[in-house]
N, C-alpha and C positions, 0 to 999 in steps of 0.2 A: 316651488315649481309652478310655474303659469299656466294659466286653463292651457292657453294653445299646444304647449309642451304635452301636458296629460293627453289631451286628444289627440294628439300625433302618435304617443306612444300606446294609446287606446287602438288606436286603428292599424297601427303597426302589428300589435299582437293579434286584433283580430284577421286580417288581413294575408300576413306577410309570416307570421313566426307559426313552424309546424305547429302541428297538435296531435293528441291522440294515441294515436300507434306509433308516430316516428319516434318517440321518445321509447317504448318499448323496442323496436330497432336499436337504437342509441345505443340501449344498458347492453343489446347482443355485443355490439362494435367493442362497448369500451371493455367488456371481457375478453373477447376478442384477440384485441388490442395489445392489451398490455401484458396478456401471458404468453403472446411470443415474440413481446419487444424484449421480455425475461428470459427467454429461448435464446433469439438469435445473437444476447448480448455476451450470453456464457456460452455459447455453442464451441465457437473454435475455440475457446481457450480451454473447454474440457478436453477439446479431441488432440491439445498439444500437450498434455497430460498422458496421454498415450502413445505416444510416439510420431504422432504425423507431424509432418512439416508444412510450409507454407504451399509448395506444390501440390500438396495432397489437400487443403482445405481449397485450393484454386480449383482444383477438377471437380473436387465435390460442389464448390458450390454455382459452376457452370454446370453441374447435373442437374442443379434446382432449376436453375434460370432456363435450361432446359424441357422440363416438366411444365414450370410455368407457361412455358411459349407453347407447348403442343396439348397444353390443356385448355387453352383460350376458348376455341372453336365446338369444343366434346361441351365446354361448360356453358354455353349459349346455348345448345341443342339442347340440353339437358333440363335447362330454365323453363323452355318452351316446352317441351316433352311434359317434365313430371312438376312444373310451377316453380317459382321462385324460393316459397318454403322450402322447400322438400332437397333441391337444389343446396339453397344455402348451408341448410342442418347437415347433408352427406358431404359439404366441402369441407366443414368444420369437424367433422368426424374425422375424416378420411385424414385430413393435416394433425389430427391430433394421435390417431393412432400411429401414422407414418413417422413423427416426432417421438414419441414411446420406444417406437424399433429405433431412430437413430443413437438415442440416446444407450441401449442396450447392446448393441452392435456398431463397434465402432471402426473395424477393419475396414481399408478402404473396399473390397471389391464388397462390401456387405452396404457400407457407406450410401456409393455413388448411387448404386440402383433405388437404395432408401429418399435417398435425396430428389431422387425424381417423381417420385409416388409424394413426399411432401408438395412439391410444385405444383404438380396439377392440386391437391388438395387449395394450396393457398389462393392459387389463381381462381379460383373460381369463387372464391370472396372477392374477389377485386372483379371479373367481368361483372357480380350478380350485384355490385354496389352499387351503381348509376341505377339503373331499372326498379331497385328495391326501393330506394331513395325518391325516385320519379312518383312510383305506384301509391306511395304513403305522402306525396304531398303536391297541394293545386302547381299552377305555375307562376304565380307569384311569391309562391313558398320556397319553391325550391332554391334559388339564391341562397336565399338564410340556411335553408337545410342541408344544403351541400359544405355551405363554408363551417356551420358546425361538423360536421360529417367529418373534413378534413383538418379541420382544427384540432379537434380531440384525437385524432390519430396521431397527429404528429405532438399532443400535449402526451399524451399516452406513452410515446418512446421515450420521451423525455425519463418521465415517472417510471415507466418500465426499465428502463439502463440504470436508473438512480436504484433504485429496489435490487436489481441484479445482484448489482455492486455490492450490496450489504448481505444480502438472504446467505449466500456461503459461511462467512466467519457469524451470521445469526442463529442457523441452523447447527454449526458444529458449538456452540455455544450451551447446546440445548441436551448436548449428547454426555455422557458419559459410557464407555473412553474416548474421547474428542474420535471425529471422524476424521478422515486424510481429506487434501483439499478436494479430491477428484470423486472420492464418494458426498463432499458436503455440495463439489456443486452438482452432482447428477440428482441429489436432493430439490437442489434449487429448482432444476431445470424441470423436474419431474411436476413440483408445484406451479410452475409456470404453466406448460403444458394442461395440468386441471383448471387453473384461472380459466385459462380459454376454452373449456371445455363446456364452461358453465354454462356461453353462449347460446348452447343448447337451448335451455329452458325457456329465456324470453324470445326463440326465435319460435319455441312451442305455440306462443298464444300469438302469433304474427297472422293478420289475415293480408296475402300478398298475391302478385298474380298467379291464377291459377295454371294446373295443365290445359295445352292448348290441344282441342280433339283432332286437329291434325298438325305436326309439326311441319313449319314455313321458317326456316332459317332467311331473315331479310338477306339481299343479295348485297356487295358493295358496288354495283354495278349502277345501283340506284342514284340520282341525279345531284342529290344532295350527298350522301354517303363517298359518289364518287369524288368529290370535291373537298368534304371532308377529313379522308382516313389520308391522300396525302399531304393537307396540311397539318393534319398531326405526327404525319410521320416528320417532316421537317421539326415541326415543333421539339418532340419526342427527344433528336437527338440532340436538340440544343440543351434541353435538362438534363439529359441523361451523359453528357458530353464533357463536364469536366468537374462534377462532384466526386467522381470515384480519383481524380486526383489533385483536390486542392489541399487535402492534405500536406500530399508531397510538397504542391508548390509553393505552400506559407514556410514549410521547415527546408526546404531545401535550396527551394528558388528565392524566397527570402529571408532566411536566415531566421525564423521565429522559432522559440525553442515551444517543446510537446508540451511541457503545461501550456505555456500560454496559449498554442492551438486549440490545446481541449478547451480553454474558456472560450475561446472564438467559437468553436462549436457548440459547446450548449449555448451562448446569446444566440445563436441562429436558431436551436429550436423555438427560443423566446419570438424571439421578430417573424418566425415563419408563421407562430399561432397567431400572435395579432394583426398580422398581413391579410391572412385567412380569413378572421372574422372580421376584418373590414371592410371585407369585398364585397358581400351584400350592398354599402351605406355607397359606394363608388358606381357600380351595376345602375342602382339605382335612380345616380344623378346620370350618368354618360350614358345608361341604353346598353344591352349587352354584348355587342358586336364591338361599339366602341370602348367598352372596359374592357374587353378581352385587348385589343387592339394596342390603346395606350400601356396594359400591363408588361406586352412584351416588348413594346418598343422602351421602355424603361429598362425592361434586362438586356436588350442589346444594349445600352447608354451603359450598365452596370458594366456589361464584360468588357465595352470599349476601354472603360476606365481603369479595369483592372489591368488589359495589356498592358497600359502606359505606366501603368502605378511603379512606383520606386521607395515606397515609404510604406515600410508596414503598418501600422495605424491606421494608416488611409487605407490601404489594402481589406485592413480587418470591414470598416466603414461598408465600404465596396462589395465585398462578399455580402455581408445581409443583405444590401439594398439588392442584390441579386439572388439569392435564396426568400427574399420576401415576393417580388414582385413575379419571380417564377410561379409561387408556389400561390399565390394570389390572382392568378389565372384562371387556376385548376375551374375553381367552382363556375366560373362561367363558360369554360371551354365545355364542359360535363354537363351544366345546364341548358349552353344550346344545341349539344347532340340530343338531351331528349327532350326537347322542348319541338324538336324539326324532324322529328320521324315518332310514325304513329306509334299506340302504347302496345301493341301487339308486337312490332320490330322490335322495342327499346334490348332487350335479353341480344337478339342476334347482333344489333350495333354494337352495344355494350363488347361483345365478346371480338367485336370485330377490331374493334379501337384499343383491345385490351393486348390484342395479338398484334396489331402495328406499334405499341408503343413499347411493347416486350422486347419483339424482334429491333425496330430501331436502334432500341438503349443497350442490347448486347453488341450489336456491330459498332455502334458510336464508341464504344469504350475499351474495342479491341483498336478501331481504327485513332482513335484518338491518341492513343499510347505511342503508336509509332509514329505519328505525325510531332508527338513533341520532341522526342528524340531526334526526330529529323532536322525541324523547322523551330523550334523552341517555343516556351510558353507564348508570348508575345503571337508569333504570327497566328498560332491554334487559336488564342482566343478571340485574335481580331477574325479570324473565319465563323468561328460559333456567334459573335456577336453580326457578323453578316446573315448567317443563315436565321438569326433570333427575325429582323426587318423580313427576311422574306418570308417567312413565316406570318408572320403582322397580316402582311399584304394579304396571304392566301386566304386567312382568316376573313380578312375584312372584306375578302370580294365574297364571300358564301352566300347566295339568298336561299331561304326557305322553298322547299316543295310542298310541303303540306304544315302545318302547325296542329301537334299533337296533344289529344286530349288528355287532360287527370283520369 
C-alpha cells in the first residue's frame, strides 16, 4: 500500500470514521436489531397457528403502524423532556414488554390494542436515532456514522430472518418430548425479544443529550423544517410506494415463480448494505445536497425502467438498482436534517420527519393498491418514478438556516 494511500486512510479515520461512544451506540442498535428482525419474522406465522387469518394479521399490524404514527410527537417531547438516554432505554423497554404480551395473548381484541403499545415502543427508536447518532458524532462524521447506522440494520434483518428460520426446528431439537411448532416458535420469539433486551446495558453507559430544563418542541413552521418535512414527505411516499407490492408484481405481473423471488429479495438486502456504506465515498466527492440529489434522480431512472421492463431478469437488475439508490439516500437526507437545525431541535425535527414519513408510507400504500387495480403496474410506477424527480428538485432547492453544532 503507498504512503499516499496510508495517509488518506490515516486522516479518514482520524477525521471522518466515529469514535468513542458511537460504537457503544452500535452494539445497543445491533441488539436491537436483530431480536426483532427475529420477532417480526415469526410473528404472523405464529399467530396463524392460532387461528387468525390474513385479515386479522392486516388490522393488527395497521394497529402498529398506528402506535407508530401517534408516538412520533410523545417521543420527541420525551427526548427533550427527560434526555435521549433515558428516552431511548423506556422505548426499548416498553417495545420489549409490549412484545412479551403479544406473544402471550394472542386473540385479536387482546392483539390490536398490544400492537399499538408496541408502535409507539418501536417508534421512538427510530425518531431518537438521528439526534442520538448526531449527539455521538462531529459533522464530518456523521456521513460514515449514519451509513453504518443504516447498514447494519438492514445487515441485521438479513441475519435476523436467517436465524428465525432456524431457532424453531433448533429449539425443539433441544427438547424432549419435542415441542409442537407453535410452542417452539413462541420459544423462538421469546429469545428474540431478550436479544433486544440486552440493548439496555450498552445504552447504560451512553452519555447523550441530556434533559432540557425547559421543554421547546422545534416548531415545523421553522424556515428550513418548512421546507424540508414536505420534501420528505414526497420522498417518503416514493419508498414507501411500491415495496409493500413488488412482491406481487415479480410473481404475478411477471410471472417469477416464489423461490426465485425469495433469492431476488435477499440479493436486495445484499446491495442495499453496500449501497449504504458507500454513501459516505459519493457524499464526499458530490457535496451533500448533490448526493442526495443524483441518488434519487437514479431511482426515479430505476422505476422508469421497471414500468417498461418486460424481461424478468432485467426486472430482477432493476429492482436493486432501485432498493440500493433508495436506500443510499437515507444517510444524507438524515445527515442534512441534523446537520441544518440546531442540536437542541435535533429530538423535535427527528420526531417531526419521523411522523411525516410514518404517516406518508401508510397512505402511499393504501393509495397505491387501488391505483394498480385501476391503472396498472406500468402507469403506478411511471407516477412514483415522477414524484421520485420532484422530490430531487425540492430537495436540491433547500438552503440552510442555521448549521448546527456537534
Amino acid at each position: 500500500m503507498s504512503k499516499p494511500v496510508l495517509e488518506r486512510y490515516s486522516e479518514w479515520k482520524r477525521t471522518r470514521a466515529p469514535h468513542g461512544q458511537f460504537w457503544i451506540y452500535f452494539g445497543a442498535a445491533t441488539f436491537f436489531n436483530f431480536g426483532f428482525s427475529v420477532f417480526f419474522f415469526l410473528f404472523n406465522i405464529y399467530l396463524l397457528g392460532f387461528g387468525l387469518n390474513e385479515r386479522s394479521l392486516g388490522l393488527i399490524g395497521s394497529a402498529m403502524a398506528v402506535g407508530t404514527l401517534c408516538g412520533t410527537i410523545p417521543a420527541g417531547i420525551a427526548a427533550q423532556r427527560f434526555g435521549l438516554r433515558w428516552t431511548l432505554g423506556g422505548g426499548v423497554a416498553l417495545a420489549c414488554i409490549a412484545s412479551i404480551l403479544r406473544v402471550i395473548f394472542t386473540a385479536p381484541q387482546e392483539a390490536i390494542p398490544l400492537a399499538v403499545v408496541g408502535g409507539v415502543g418501536l417508534c421512538t427508536w427510530g425518531v431518537c436515532l438521528s439526534p442520538a447518532v448526531a449527539s455521538l458524532t462531529s459533522e464530518q462524521q456523521r456521513p460514515t456514522a449514519f451509513s453504518i447506522t443504516f447498514a447494519s440494520g438492514i445487515g441485521m434483518a438479513g441475519v435476523g430472518a436467517f436465524a428465525a428460520g432456524h431457532l424453531p426446528a433448533w429449539i425443539t431439537s433441544l427438547t424432549r418430548p419435542a415441542l409442537s411448532p407453535s410452542e417452539s416458535e413462541r420459544y423462538a420469539l421469546l429469545l428474540g425479544i431478550a436479544v433486544s433486551a440486552l440493548a439496555l446495558i450498552p445504552l447504560s453507559r451512553l452519555t447523550l443529550q441530556p434533559a432540557a430544563p425547559h421543554v421547546r418542541l422545534v416548531r415545523p413552521t421553522t424556515p428550513f423544517l418548512r421546507r424540508f418535512l414536505p420534501a420528505m414527505g414526497v420522498w417518503a411516499f416514493v419508498t414507501g410506494a411500491f415495496p409493500p407490492f413488488a412482491n406481487v408484481f415479480f410473481v404475478h405481473h411477471l410471472g417469477l415463480s416464489l423461490q426465485a423471488m425469495g433469492s431476488v429479495f435477499s440479493f436486495s438486502q445484499l446491495v442495499q448494505f453496500a449501497a449504504i456504506l458507500a454513501a459516505p465515498l459519493m457524499i464526499r466527492r458530490t457535496g451533500l445536497r448533490n448526493g442526495i440529489l443524483l441518488t434519487q434522480l437514479a431511482t426515479a431512472s430505476m422505476l422508469f425502467a421497471l414500468a417498461r421492463v418486460e424481461n424478468v431478469s432485467f426486472a430482477g437488475w432493476m429492482y436493486w438498482g432501485y432498493m440500493a439508490f433508495q436506500c443510499m439516500s437515507e444517510p444524507g437526507i438524515y445527515g442534512l436534517l441534523m446537520d441544518r437545525v440546531p442540536a437542541a431541535d435535533r429530538s423535535g425535527a427527528s420526531s417531526y420527519t419521523f411522523f411525516v414519513s410514518a404517516g406518508t408510507q401508510i397512505v402511499a400504500s393504501t393509495a397505491v393498491g387501488i391505483l394498480i387495480v385501476r391503472f396498472s403496474y406500468s402507469a403506478v410506477l411511471y407516477g412514483i418514478a415522477a414524484l421520485a424527480v420532484v422530490a430531487s428538485w425540492m430537495f436540491r432547492g433547500l438552503r440552510p438556516d442555521v448549521t448546527a453544532r456537534p
